[in-house]
FIVO-642484 format. One record per residue (C-alpha): y negated, z, x; residue number from 0. Coordinates in nm, 3 decimals. Layout:
BEGIN
(rec (Y Z X) NUM);
...
This chain:
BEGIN
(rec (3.153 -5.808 -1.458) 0);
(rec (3.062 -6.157 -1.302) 1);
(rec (3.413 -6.238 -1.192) 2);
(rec (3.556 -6.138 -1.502) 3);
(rec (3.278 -6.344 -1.668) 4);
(rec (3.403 -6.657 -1.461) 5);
(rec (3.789 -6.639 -1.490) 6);
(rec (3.667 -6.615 -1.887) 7);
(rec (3.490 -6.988 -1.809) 8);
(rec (3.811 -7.075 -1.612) 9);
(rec (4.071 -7.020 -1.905) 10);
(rec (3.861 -7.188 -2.165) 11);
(rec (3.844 -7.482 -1.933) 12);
(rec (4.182 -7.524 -1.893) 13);
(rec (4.211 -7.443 -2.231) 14);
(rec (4.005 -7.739 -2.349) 15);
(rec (4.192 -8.014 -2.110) 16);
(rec (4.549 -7.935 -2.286) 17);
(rec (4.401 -7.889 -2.670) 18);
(rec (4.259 -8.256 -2.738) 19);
(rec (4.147 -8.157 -3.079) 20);
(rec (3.951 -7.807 -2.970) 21);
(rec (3.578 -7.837 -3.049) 22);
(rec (3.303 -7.821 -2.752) 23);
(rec (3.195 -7.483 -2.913) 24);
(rec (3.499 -7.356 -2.936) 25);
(rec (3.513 -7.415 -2.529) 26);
(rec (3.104 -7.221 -2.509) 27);
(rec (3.252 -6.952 -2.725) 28);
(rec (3.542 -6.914 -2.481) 29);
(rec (3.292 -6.860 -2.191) 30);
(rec (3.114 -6.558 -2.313) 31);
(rec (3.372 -6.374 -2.430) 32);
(rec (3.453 -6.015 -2.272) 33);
(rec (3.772 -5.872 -2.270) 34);
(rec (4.141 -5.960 -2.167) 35);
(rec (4.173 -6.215 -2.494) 36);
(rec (4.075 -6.541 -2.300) 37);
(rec (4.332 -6.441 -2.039) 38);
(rec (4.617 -6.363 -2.342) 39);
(rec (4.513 -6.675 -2.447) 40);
(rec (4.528 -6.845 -2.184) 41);
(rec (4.915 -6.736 -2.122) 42);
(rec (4.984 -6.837 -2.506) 43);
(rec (4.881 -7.164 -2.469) 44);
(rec (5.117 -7.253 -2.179) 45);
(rec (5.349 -7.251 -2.427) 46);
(rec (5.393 -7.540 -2.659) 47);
(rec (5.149 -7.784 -2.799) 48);
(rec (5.232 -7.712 -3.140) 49);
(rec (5.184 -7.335 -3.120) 50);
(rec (4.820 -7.373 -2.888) 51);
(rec (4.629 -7.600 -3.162) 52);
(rec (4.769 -7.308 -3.442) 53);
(rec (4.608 -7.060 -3.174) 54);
(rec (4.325 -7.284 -3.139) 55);
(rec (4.239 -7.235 -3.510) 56);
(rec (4.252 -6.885 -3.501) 57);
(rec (4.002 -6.860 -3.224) 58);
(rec (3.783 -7.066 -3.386) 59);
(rec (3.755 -6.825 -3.692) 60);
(rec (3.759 -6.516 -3.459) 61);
(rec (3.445 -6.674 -3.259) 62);
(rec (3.191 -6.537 -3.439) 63);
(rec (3.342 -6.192 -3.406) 64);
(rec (3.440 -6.210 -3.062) 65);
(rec (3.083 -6.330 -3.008) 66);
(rec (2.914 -6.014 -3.110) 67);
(rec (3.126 -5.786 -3.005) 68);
(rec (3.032 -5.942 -2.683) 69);
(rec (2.720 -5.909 -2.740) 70);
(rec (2.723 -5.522 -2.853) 71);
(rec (2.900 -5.456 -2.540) 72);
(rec (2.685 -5.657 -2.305) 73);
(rec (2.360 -5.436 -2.453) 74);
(rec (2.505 -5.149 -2.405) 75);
(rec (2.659 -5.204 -2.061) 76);
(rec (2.280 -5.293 -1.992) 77);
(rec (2.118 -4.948 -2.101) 78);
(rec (2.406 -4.764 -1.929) 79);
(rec (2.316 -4.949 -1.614) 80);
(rec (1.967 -4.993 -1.652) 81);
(rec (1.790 -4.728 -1.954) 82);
(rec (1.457 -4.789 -2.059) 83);
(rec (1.286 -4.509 -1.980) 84);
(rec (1.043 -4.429 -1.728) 85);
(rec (1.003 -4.079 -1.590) 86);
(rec (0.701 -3.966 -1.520) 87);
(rec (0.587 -3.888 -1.171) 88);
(rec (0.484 -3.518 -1.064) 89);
(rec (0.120 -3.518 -1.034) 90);
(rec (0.072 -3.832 -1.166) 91);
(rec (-0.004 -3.949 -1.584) 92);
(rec (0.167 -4.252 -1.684) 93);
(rec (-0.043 -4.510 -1.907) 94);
(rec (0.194 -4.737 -2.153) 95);
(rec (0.064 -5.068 -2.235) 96);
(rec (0.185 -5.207 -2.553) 97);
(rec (0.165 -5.587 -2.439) 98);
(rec (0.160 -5.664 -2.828) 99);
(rec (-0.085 -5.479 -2.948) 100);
(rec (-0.293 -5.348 -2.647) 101);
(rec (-0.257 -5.021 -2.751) 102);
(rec (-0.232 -4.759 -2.449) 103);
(rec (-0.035 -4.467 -2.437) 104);
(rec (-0.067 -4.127 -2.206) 105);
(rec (0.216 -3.889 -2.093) 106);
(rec (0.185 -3.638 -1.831) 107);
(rec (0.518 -3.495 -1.765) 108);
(rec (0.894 -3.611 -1.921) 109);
(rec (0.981 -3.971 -1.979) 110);
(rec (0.877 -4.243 -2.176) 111);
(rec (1.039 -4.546 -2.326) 112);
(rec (0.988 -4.889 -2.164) 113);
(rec (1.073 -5.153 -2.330) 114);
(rec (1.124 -5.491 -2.143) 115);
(rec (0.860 -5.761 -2.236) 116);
(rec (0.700 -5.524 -2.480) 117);
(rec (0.557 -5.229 -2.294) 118);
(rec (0.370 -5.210 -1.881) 119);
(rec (0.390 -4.879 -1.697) 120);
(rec (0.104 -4.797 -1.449) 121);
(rec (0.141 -4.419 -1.272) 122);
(rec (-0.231 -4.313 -1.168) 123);
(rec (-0.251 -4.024 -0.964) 124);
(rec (-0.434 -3.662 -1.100) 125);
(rec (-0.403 -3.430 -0.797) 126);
(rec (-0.586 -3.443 -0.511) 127);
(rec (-0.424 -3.703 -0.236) 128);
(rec (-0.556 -3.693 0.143) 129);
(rec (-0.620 -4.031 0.293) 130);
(rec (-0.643 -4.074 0.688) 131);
(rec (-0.757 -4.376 0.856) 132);
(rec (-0.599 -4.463 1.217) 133);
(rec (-0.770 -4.833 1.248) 134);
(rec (-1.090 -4.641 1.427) 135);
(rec (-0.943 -4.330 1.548) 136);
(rec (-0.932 -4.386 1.890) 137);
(rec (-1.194 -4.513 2.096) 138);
(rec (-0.889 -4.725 2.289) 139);
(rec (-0.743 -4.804 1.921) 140);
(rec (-0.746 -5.109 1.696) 141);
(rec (-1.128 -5.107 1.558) 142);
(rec (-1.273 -4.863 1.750) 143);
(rec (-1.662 -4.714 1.652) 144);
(rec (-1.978 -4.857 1.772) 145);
(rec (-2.258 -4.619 1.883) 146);
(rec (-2.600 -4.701 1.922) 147);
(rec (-2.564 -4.708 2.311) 148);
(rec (-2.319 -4.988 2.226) 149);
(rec (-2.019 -4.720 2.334) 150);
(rec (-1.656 -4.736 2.185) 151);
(rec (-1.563 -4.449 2.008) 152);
(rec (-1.259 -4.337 1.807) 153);
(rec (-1.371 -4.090 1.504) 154);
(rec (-1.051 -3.896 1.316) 155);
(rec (-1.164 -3.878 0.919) 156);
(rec (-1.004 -3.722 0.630) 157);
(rec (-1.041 -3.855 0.279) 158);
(rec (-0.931 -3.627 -0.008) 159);
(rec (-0.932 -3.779 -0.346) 160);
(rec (-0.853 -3.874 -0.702) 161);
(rec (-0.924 -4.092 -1.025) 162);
(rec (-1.171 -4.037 -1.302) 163);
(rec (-0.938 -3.850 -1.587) 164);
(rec (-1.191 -3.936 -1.856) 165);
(rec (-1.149 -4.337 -1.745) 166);
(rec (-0.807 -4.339 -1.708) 167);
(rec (-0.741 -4.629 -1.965) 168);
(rec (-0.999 -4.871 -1.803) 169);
(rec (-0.833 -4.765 -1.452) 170);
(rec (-0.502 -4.860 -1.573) 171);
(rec (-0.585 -5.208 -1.538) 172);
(rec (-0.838 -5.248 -1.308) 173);
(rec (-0.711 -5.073 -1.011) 174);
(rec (-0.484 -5.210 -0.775) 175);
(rec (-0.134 -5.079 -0.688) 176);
(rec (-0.243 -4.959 -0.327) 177);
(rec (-0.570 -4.790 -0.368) 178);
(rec (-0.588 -4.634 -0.032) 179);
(rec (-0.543 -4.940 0.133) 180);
(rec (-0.737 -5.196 -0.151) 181);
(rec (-1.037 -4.977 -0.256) 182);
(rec (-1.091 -4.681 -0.014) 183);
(rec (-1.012 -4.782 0.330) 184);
(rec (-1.250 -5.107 0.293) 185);
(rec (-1.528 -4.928 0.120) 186);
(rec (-1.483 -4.628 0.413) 187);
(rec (-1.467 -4.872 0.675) 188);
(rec (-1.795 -5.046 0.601) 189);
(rec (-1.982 -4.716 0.558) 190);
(rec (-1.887 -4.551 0.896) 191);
(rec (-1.908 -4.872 1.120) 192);
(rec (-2.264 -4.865 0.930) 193);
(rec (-2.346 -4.478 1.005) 194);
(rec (-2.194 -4.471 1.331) 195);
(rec (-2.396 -4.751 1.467) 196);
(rec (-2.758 -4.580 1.402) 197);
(rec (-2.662 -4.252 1.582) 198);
(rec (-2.605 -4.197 1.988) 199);
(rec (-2.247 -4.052 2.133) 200);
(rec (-2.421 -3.717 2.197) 201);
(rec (-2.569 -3.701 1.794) 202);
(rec (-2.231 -3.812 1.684) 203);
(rec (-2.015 -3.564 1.924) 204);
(rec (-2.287 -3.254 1.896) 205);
(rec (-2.579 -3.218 1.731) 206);
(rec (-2.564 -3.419 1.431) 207);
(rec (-2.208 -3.382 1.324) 208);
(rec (-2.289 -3.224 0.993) 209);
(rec (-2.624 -3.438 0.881) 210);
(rec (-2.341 -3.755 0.924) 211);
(rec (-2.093 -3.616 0.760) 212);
(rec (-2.338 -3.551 0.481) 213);
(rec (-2.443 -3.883 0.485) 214);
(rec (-2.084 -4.061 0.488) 215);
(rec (-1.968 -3.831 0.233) 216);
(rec (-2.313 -3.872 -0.009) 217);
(rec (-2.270 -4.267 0.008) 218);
(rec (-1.877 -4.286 -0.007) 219);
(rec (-1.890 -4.067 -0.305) 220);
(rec (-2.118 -4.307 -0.481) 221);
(rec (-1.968 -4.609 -0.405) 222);
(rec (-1.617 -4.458 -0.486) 223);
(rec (-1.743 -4.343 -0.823) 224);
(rec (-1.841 -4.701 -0.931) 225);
(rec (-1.427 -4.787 -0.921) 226);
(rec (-1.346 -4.469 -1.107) 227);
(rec (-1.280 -4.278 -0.755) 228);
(rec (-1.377 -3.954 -0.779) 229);
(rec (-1.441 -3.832 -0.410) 230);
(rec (-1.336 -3.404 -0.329) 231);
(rec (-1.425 -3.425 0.004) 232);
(rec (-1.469 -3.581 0.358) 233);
(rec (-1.397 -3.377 0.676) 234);
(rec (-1.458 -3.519 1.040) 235);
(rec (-1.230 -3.414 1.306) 236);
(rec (-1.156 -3.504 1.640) 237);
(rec (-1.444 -3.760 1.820) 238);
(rec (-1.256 -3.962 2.088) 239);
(rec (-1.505 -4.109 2.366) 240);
(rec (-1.379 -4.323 2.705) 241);
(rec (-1.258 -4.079 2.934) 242);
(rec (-1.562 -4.118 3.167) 243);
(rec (-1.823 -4.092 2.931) 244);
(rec (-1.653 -3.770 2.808) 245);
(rec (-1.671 -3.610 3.130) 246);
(rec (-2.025 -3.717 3.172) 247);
(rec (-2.123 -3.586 2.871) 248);
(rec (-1.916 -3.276 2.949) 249);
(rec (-2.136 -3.238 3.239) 250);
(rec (-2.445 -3.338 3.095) 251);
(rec (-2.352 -3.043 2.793) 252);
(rec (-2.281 -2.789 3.042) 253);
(rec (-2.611 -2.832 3.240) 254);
(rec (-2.773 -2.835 2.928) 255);
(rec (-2.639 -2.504 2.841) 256);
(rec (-2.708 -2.374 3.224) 257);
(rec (-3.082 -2.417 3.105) 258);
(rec (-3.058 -2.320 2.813) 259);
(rec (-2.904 -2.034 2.937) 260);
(rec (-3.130 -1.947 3.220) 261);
(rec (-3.428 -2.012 2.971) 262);
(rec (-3.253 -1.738 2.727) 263);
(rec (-3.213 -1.519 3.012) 264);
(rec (-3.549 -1.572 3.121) 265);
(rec (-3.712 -1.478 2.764) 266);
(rec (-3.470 -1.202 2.792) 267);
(rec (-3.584 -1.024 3.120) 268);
(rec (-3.956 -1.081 2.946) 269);
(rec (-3.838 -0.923 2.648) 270);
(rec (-3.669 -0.620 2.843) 271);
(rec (-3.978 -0.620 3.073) 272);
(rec (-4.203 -0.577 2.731) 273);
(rec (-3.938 -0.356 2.626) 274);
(rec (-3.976 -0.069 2.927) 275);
(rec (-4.367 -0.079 2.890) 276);
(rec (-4.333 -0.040 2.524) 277);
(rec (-4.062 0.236 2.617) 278);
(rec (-4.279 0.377 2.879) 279);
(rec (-4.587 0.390 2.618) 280);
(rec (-4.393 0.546 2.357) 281);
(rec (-4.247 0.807 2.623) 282);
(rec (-4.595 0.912 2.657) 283);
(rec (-4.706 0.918 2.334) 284);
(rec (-4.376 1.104 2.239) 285);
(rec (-4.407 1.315 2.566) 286);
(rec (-4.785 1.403 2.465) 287);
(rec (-4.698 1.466 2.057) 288);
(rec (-4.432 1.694 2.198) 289);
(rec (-4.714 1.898 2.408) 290);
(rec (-4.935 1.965 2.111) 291);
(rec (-4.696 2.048 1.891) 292);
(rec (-4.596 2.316 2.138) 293);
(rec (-4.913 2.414 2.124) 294);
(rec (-4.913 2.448 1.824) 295);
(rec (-4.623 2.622 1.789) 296);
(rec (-4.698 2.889 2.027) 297);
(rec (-5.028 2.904 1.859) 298);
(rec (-4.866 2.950 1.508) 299);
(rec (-4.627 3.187 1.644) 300);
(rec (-4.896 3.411 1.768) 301);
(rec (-5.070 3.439 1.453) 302);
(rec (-4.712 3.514 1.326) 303);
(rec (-4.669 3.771 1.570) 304);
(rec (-4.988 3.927 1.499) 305);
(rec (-4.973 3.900 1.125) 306);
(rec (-4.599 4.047 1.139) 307);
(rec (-4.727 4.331 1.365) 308);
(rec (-4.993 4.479 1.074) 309);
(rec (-4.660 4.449 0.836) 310);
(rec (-4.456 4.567 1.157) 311);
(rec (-4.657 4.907 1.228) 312);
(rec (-4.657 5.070 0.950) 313);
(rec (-4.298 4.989 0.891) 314);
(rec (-4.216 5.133 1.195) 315);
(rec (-4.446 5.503 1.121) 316);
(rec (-4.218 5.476 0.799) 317);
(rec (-3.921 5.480 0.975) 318);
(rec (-4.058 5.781 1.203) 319);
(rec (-4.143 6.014 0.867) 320);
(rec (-3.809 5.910 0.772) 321);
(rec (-3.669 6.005 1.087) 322);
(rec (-3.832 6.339 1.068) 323);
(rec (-3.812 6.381 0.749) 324);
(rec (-3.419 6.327 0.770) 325);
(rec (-3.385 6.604 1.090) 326);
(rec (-3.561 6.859 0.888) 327);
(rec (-3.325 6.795 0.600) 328);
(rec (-3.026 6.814 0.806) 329);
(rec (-3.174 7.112 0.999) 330);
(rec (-3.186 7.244 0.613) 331);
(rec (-2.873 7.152 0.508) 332);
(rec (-2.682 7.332 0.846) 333);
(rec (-2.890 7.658 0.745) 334);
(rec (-2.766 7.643 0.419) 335);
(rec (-2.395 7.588 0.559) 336);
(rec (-2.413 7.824 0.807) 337);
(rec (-2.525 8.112 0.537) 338);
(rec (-2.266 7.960 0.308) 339);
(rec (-2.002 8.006 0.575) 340);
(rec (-2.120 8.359 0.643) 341);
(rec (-2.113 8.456 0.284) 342);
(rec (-1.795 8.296 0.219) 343);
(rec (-1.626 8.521 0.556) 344);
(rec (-1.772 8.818 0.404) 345);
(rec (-1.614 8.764 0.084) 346);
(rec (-1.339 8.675 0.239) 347);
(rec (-1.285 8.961 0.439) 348);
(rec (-1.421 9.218 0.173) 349);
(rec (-1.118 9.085 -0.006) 350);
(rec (-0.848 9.095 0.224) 351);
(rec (-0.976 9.466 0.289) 352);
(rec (-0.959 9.517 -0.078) 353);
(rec (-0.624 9.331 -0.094) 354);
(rec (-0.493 9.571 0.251) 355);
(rec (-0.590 9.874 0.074) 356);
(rec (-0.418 9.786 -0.236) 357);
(rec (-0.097 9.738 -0.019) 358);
(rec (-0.086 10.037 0.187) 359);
(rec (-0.154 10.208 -0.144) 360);
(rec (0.129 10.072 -0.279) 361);
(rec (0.305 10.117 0.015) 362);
(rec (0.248 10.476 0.024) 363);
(rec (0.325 10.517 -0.344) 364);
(rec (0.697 10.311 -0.250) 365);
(rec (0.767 10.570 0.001) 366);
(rec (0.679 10.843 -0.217) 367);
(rec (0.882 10.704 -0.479) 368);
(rec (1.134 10.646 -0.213) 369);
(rec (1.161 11.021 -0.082) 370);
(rec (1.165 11.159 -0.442) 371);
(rec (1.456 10.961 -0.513) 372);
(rec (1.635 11.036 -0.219) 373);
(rec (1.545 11.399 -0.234) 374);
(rec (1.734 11.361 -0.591) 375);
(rec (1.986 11.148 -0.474) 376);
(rec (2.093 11.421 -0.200) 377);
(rec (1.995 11.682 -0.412) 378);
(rec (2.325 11.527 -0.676) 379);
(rec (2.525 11.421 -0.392) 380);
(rec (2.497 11.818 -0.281) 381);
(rec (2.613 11.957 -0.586) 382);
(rec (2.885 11.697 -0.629) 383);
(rec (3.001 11.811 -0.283) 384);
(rec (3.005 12.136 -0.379) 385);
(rec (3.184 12.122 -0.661) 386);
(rec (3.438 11.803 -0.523) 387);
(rec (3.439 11.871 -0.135) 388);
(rec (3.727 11.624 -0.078) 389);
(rec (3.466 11.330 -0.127) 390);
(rec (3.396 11.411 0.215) 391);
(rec (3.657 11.275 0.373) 392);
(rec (3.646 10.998 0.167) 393);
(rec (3.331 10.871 0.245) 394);
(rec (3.395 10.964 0.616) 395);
(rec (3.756 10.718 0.545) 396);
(rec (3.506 10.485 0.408) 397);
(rec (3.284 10.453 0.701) 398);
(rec (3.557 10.460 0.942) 399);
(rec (3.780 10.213 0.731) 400);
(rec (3.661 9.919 0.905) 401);
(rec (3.677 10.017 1.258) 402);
(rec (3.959 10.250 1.251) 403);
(rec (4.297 10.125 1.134) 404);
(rec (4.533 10.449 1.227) 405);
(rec (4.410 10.839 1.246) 406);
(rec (4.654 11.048 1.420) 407);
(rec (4.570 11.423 1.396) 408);
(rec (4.804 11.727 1.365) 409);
(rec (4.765 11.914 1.069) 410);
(rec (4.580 12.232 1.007) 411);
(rec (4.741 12.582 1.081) 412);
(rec (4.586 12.671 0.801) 413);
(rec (4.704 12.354 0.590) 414);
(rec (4.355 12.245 0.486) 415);
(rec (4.220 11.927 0.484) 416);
(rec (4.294 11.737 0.825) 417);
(rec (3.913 11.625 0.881) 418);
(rec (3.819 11.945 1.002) 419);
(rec (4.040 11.907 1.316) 420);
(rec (3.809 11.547 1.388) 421);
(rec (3.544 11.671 1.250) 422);
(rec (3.535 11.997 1.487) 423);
(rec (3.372 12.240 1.239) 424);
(rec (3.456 12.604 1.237) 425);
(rec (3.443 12.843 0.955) 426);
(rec (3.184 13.105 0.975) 427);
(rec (3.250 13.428 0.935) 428);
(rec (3.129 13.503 0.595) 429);
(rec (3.313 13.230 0.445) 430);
(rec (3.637 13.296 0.636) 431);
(rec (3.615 13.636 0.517) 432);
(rec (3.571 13.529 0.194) 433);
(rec (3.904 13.353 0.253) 434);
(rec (4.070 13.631 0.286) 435);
């Protein structure tokens, strides 16, 4: 932009030197213009006389033009390049100062518009921050502590802090840039070196750790609080004493913790001592409680014993009229059964003499009925003979039929019937002479 800016200057120059009659504005105007026309005109000009004072005219009535457009362009190169807006830092508020007016404005996240030689921006922090001092750290370090022995001595502190919220405006301007360094590390500074030196190395490294930090903490807070410092907290950490000292007062610690030790131990061996007789006593006591209450108990269980023996007694001659009562009535009840049983076998057998007598009856009564009918039955079969004898043979055929297959037998001389050859009978006299 600044070279193109300066070969602008250059052309008007030259410009100037061959046009006598061109105006001294004319040559300004050619300086601040922008673009590629003071170069064009530059190369017109070369030309001819004649034709650069016509061209001179012309750019004499475009000025004005040129001029803003210039202008417009240079403003809004500038906002590209550098906007006017501040963003607001996270965890901070941003207070706008209207240099006019004196008004203030607050934003606490996003951006807001700064305007050059109109507004101020001041960021003030709203979350805690954690400062921590080095300058007395170390007792070997750039301001080392002063004890009241007169011993250097390097304490590690840690600071955490903010601003008042409800004086934020008043802070704005009053505050300097680097608080830490302009407001908190001289006011903490003076108030240590002041502690420090009314306490000894062993208060500050043992015993009275927490009653200083207390005390630093109490008095920073209030001193803090007058610049709109509002204090969370102060911690002490690490004590750093000469490296002799520490190991004296290493030393010194641990014998002080052998006696304090051995006197613990001591009261403790009294204690357990007290403890045993105490034990012992109470043993006895217990031992001798125990005793009586056996006593006691044997006592009350031989009144139990007796009273339970009146209840006992007659329970027990109960249970023997029971007893015998319960023998005679099973004595009783196997009579009873046992004549039952007889009774029932005499029954019994009465009956099956009954029911045998009744059978042989009957039996006799079959057989009669039997020997009628076959007295009938042969008495039929005798006539039927007679009158049919040939149904002799045939029942003898019958008989035979299934163990004889073939009879061979000659015939009869007389030519009867050829069973009476097998069968071996003879004709008596009578009926042979009846034959004949």
């Amino acid at each position: 932009m600044n070279d193109r800016l300066q070969s602008i200057r250059n052309a008007a120059a030259r410009l100037k030197a061959r046009l006598p009659g061109f105006s001294r504005r004319a040559g300004a105007g050619l300086g601040t213009d922008l673009g590629d026309e003071g170069a064009g005109l530059e190369r017109t000009t070369a030309g001819a006389d004649g034709f650069g004072q016509r061209a001179g005219a012309g750019l004499v009535r475009a000025l004005p033009w040129l001029a803003g457009l210039t202008a417009v362009a240079g403003a809004v190169a500038l906002l590209v390049t550098h906007p006017p807006v501040h963003e607001v830092p996270r965890g901070a508020v941003t207070l706008r100062t209207n240099t006019l007016t004196g008004g203030i404005t607050e934003a606490r996240s996003g951006s807001v518009l700064k305007l050059p030689g109109l507004h101020e921006v001041r960021d003030l922090p709203v979350r805690d921050r954690s400062y921590h001092p080095t300058r007395f750290a170390r007792a070997d370090g750039e301001a080392p502590l002063q004890s009241l022995e007169g011993l250097s001595l390097g304490l590690d502190l840690t600071v955490r802090w903010t601003v008042d919220p409800s004086r934020l405006p008043q802070l704005a301007a009053s505050l300097p840039d680097d608080i830490e360094g302009d407001v908190i590390a001289p006011a903490l500074q003076g108030i240590v070196y002041r502690q420090i030196a009314t306490h000894t190395v062993r208060e500050i490294f043992s015993t009275q750790r927490g009653p200083i930090q207390a005390a630093l903490e109490g008095e920073l807070r209030r001193k803090l609080a007058l610049d709109g410092i509002v204090l969370r907290g102060l911690e002490i950490g690490n004590v750093d004493l000469p490296h002799e000292y520490r190991e004296g007062l290493e030393n010194l610690l641990a014998e002080g913790l052998a006696s304090e030790k051995m006197r613990y131990t001591l009261e403790l061996k009294e204690k357990q001592v007290k403890q045993t007789e105490l034990e012992a006593a109470a043993e006895k006591v217990r031992r001798e409680t125990a005793a009586e209450a056996s006593a006691r108990e044997q006592v009350i269980a031989a009144k139990g014993q007796e009273e339970a023996m009146k209840h006992v007694l007659p329970f027990k001659q109960r249970q023997v009229e029971q007893r015998q009562l319960e023998a005679e009535a099973e004595r009783v009840a196997r009579v009873r059964m046992a004549e039952g049983n007889a009774q029932a076998r005499g029954i019994e057998a009465d009956g099956e003499a009954k029911a045998r007598e009744k059978l042989a009856d009957a039996e006799a009564y079959r057989q009669t009925r039997i020997g009628k009918v076959a007295v009938d039955q042969m008495a039929a079969e005798g006539a039927l003979l007679s009158r049919h004898p040939l149904l002799i043979q045939k029942a003898m055929a019958d008989k035979l039929s299934d163990k004889v297959q073939v009879i061979i037998a000659p015939p009869p001389a007389d030519g009867g019937f050829i069973g009476k050859t097998l069968l071996g009978t003879k004709q008596e006299p009578a009926q042979e002479q009846g034959a004949q």
